[in-house]
C-alpha positions in Angstrom: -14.8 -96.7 -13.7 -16.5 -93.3 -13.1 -13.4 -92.4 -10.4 -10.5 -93.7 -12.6 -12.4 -91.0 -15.5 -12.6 -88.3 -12.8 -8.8 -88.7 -12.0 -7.8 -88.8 -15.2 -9.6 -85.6 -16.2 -8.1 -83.6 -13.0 -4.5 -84.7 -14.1 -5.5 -83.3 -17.7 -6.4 -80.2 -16.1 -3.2 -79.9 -14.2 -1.0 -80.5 -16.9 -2.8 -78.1 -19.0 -2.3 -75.5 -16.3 1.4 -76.0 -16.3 2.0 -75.5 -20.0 0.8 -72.3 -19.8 3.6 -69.9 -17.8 2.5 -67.2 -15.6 3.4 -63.7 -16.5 6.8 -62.5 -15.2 6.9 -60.0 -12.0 9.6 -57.9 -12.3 12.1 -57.7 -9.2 13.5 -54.2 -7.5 16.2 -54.3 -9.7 13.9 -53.8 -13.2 13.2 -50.0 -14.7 10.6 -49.5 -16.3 10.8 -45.8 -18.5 7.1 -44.1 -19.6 7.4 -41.3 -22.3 4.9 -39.1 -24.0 4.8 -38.1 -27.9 4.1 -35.3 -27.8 3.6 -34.7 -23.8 1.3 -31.8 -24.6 -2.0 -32.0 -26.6 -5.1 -30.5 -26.8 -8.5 -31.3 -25.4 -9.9 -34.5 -26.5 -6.7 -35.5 -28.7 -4.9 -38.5 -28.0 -1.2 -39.4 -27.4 1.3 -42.1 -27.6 2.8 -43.5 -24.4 5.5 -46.0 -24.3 6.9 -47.9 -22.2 10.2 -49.7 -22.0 11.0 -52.2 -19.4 14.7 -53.2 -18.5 16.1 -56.2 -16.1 18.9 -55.1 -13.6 21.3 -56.4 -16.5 20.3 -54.3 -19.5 18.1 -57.0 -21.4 14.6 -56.4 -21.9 11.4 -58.1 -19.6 10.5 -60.7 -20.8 7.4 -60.5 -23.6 4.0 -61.3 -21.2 5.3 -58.8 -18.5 2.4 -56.5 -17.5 2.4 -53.0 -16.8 -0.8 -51.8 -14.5 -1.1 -48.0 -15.9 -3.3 -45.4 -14.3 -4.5 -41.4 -15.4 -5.6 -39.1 -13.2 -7.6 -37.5 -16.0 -8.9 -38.9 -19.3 -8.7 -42.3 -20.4 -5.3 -45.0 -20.8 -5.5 -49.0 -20.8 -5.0 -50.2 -17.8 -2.6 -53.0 -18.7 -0.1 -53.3 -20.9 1.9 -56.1 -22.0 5.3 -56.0 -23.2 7.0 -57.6 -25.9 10.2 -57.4 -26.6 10.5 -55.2 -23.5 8.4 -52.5 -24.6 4.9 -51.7 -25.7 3.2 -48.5 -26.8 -0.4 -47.3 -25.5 -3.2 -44.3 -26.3 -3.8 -42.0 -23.8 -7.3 -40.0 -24.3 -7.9 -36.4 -22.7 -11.1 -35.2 -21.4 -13.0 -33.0 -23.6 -14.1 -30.7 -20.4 -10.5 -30.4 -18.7 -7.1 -28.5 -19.4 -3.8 -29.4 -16.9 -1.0 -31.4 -16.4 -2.3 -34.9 -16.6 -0.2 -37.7 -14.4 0.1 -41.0 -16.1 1.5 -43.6 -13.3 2.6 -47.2 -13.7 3.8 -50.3 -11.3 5.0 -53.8 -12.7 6.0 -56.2 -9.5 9.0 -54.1 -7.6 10.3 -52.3 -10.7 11.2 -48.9 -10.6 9.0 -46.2 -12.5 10.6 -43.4 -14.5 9.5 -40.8 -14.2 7.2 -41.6 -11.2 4.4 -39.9 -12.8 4.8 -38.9 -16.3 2.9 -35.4 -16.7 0.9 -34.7 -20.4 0.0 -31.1 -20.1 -4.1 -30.6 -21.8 -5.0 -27.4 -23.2 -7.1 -26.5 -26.3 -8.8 -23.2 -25.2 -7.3 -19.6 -27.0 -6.5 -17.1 -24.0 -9.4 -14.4 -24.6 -8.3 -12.4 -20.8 -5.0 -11.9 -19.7 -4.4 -10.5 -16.6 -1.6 -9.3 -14.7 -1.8 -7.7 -10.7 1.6 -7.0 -8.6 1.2 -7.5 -4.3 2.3 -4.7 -3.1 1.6 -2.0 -6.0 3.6 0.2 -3.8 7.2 -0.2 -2.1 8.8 1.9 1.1 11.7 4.5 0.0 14.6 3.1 -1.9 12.9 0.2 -3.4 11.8 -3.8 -2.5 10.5 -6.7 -4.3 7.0 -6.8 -5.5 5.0 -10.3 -6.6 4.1 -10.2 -9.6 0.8 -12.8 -10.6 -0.3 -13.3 -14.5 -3.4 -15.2 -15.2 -4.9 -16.5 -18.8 -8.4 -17.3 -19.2 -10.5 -18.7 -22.2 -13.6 -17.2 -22.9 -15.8 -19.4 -20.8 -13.0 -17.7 -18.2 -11.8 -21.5 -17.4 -8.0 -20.8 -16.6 -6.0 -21.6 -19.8 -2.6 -24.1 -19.2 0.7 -24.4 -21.5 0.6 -21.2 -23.0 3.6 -19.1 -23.5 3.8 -15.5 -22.1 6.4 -13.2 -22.3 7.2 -10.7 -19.1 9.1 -8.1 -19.0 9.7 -5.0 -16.6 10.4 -1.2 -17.1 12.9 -1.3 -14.3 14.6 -3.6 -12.3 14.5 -7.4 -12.6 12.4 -10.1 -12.3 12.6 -13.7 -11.2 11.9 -15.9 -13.9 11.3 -13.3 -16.6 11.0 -13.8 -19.7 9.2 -17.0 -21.8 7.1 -19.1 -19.3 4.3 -21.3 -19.3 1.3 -20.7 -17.6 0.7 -23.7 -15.0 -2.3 -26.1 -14.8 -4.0 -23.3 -13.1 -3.5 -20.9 -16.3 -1.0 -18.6 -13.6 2.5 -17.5 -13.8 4.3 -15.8 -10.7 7.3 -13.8 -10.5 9.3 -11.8 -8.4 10.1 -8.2 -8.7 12.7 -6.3 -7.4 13.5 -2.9 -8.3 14.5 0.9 -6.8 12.3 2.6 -8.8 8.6 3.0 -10.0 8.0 -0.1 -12.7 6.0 -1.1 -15.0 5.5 -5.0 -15.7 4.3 -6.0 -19.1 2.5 -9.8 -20.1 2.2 -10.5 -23.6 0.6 -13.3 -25.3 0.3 -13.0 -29.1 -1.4 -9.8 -29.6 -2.6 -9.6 -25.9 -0.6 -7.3 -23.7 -1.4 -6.3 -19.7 0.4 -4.4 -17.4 0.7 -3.1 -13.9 2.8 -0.5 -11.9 4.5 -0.9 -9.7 5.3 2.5 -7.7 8.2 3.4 -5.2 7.6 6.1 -2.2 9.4 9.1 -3.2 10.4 10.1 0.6 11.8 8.0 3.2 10.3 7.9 6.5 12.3 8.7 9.4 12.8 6.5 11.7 11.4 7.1 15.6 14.2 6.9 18.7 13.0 5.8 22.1 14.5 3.8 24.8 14.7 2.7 28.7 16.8 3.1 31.6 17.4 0.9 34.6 17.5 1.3 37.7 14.7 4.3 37.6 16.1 6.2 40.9 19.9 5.7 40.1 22.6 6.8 42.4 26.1 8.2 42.3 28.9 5.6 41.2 25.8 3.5 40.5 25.7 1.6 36.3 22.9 3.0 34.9 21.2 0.7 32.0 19.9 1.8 28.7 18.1 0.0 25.9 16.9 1.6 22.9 15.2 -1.9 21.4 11.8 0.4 21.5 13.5 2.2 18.5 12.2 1.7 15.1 11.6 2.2 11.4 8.9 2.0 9.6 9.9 1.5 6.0 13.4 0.0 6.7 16.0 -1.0 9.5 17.9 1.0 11.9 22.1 1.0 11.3 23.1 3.2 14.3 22.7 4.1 18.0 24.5 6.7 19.5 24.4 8.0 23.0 25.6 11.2 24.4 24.5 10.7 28.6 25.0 14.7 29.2 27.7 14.6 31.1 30.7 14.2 28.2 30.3 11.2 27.7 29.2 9.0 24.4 28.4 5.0 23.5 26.9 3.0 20.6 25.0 0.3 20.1 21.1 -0.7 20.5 22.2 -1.3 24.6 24.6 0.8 26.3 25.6 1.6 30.3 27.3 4.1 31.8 28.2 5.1 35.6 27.6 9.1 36.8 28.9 10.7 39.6 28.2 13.2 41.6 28.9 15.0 45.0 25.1 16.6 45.0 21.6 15.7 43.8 21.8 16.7 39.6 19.8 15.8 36.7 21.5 15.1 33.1 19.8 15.2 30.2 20.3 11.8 27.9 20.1 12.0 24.2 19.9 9.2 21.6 20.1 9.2 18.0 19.5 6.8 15.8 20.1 6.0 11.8 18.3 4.2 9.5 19.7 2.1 6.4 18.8 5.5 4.4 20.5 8.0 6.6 17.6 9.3 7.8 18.1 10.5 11.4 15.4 10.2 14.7 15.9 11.4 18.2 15.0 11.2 21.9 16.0 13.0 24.9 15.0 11.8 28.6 15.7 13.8 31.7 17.8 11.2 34.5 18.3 12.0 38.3 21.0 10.7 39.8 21.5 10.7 43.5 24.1 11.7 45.4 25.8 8.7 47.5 25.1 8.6 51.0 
């Protein structure tokens, strides 16, 4: 008697087991879409996140599909269940943290969009804003400069999702303009300009600047170069290389070569064959230009042998 009651309660069990359906796993085919409202909040304030869930076929999951969610800052349930393929869910900041916060999800093999869905935290008022340019001074005719803007509160934690305006005295910048300071409080932009600049960020009332100065002379550039074989010989190709050449606050354009005998060549390498009935010495001279037209030279003294 006591067996045929056991049996009959572990059917019971079973059958209650199979009324009640297991949640549905989405396959690769399912999207699943997160949005913020509003994806940018301050400091303790709360947003709404919802989700939507698709099949490969346009109809919704079905109602008891669950969403596994995750924060890397601040608080968000960690399931949510949708019903009539979507659900909505608070997300919580921190108190003690500004920055883009990523929200993820995964539901079976469903695809996420976006991967990671980024809420940007900031409640602090920028009390320092400051502004630096690497290098503060460019060669002769001008370059680009890298212009770095940083906010701070007044506990000088770096300050996110704030607007800042740049602009320049001269030239152009990457970027300029309205942009957002990062999760680190920092905006970077490029500078390129000819002459002496001055770079302005403005927040509200705030305003910082740097300069940006240009060298006023170019530098000339220095001339040097080889010759191969050392102990040349009449009729013999004599070798020269002027890659020891350089400039210091630009590039050289031009090689010219006059060997002393009437003759001329270009370029960074060049060769040329003397001859000669005696012993004699020529003197080889080689100019170079730089992308400014600045001029350097050098002059070397070459034996050349007669033949034997």
């Amino acid at each position: 008697m006591t067996e045929n009651r056991a049996a009959k309660l572990i059917l019971a069990l079973v059958l209650l087991n199979a009324c009640h359906k297991l949640p549905y796993v989405p396959d690769e085919n399912a999207v699943i879409t997160l949005s913020a409202s509003p994806s940018a909040i301050r400091c303790g304030e709360r947003c709404r996140i919802s989700i939507e869930g698709k099949k490969g076929n346009g109809y919704p999951l079905p109602d008891g599909t669950i969403v596994h969610l995750s924060a890397s800052r601040g608080t968000i349930p960690s399931e949510a269940i949708l019903q009539g393929g979507r659900v909505d869910v608070d997300y919580c900041s921190n108190d003690d943290f500004s920055g883009d916060v990523e929200i993820k999800a995964r539901s079976g093999q469903s695809t996420i969009i976006p991967e990671s869905l980024i809420i940007t935290v900031s409640d602090q008022e920028v009390a320092s804003l400051m502004i630096w340019a690497d290098p503060t001074e460019l060669p002769y005719g001008g370059g680009e400069s890298v212009i770095d803007v940083q906010a701070h509160d007044e506990r000088q934690r770096p300050v996110a999702g704030k607007i800042v305006f740049l602009s320049t005295s001269q030239g152009s910048l990457s970027d300029g303009g309205a942009r957002t300071t990062d999760a680190n409080g920092r905006i970077r932009s490029i500078l390129y300009t000819e002459k002496e600049a001055i770079v302005t960020a403005t927040y509200k009332t705030q305003v910082s600047t740097t300069t940006v100065r240009v060298s006023s002379q170019n530098v000339k550039p220095v001339a040097d170069f080889t010759y191969s074989p050392l102990d040349p010989k009449s009729g013999e190709t004599v070798y020269f290389n002027a890659a020891a050449s350089h400039d210091s606050d630009g590039r050289i354009v031009g090689y010219q070569w006059d060997f002393g005998d009437g003759a001329t060549g270009k370029g960074e390498t060049a060769a040329h064959a003397y001859t000669v009935s005696s012993d004699r010495k020529f003197i080889v001279v080689l100019k170079v230009i730089d992308d400014r037209g600045s001029e350097g030279v050098k002059s070397r003294d070459i034996a050349i042998q007669a033949a034997d």
